[in-house]
N, C-alpha and C positions, 0 to 999 in steps of 0.2 A: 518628600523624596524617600524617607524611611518606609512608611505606607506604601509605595508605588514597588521599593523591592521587595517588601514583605508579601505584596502579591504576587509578583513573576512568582518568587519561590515556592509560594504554595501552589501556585497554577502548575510549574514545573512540578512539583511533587504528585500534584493529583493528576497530572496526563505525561506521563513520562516517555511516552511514544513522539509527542508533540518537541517534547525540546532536542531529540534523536534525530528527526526531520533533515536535517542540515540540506545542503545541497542536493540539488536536483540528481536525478540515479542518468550518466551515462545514456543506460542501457532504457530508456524512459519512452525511447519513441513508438517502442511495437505495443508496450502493454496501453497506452494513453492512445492510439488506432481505436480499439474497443472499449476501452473501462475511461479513458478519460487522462489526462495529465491532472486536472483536479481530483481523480477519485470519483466522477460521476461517468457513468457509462454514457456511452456515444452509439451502442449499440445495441438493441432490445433487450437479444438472448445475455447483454452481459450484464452481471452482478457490477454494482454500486462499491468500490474498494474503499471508498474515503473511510477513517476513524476504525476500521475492521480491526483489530489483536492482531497485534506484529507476531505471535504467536501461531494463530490461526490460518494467515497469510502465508506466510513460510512452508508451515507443512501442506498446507493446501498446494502451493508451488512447488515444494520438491513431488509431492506425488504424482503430478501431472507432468510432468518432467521424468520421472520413471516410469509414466504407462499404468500405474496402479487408480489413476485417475482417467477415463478413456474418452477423450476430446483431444483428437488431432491437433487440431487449430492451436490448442495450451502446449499441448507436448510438443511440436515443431517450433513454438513460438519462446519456450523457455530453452529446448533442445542445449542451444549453442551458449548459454547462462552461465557462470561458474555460482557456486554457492553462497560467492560475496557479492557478486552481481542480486541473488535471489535475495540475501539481509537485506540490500541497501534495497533494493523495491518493497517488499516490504516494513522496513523502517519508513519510506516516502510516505507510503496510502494508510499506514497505519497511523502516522504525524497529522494525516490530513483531518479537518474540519468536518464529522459525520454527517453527510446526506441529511435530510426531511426524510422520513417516510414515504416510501412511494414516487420519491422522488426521480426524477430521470432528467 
């Protein structure tokens, strides 16, 4: 039993994105249309979100969201988002289990 937590904790330690995850985002059903409720895309032109930097993800979401990113489709699609709306999607695909390679 002591082995078995002494791994959660290191697992938690070494992917801190993963144990953030919690509940499902709300707002989960327009971005998982095209990229996936798992984080894998359901649509060619889209990017693969599982495992991606909660980092990454974020600011990639607010700037299409402001137009400094210019894809209609993202900016109508985040438009109506609030900024904890954009964390918590972000913390979901960032929690998720990374794609394969090439993966689709």
């Amino acid at each position: 039993m002591t082995r078995l937590l002494l791994l959660a904790a290191l697992t938690a330690a070494a992917f801190p994105a993963a144990a953030q995850t919690g509940a499902k985002p709300a707002r989960l059903g327009l971005c998982a249309a095209c990229h996936g409720e798992d984080g894998r895309a359901r649509v060619a032109e889209a990017p693969n979100l599982a495992g991606q930097r909660f980092d990454y993800l974020l600011k990639a979401m607010r700037a299409y969201k402001a137009g400094q990113r210019d894809v209609p489709a993202m900016r109508a699609a985040l438009g109506p988002l609030s900024d904890a709306d954009l964390e918590q999607l972000a913390h979901w695909y960032a929690g998720l289990a990374p794609c394969a390679a090439g993966a689709r």
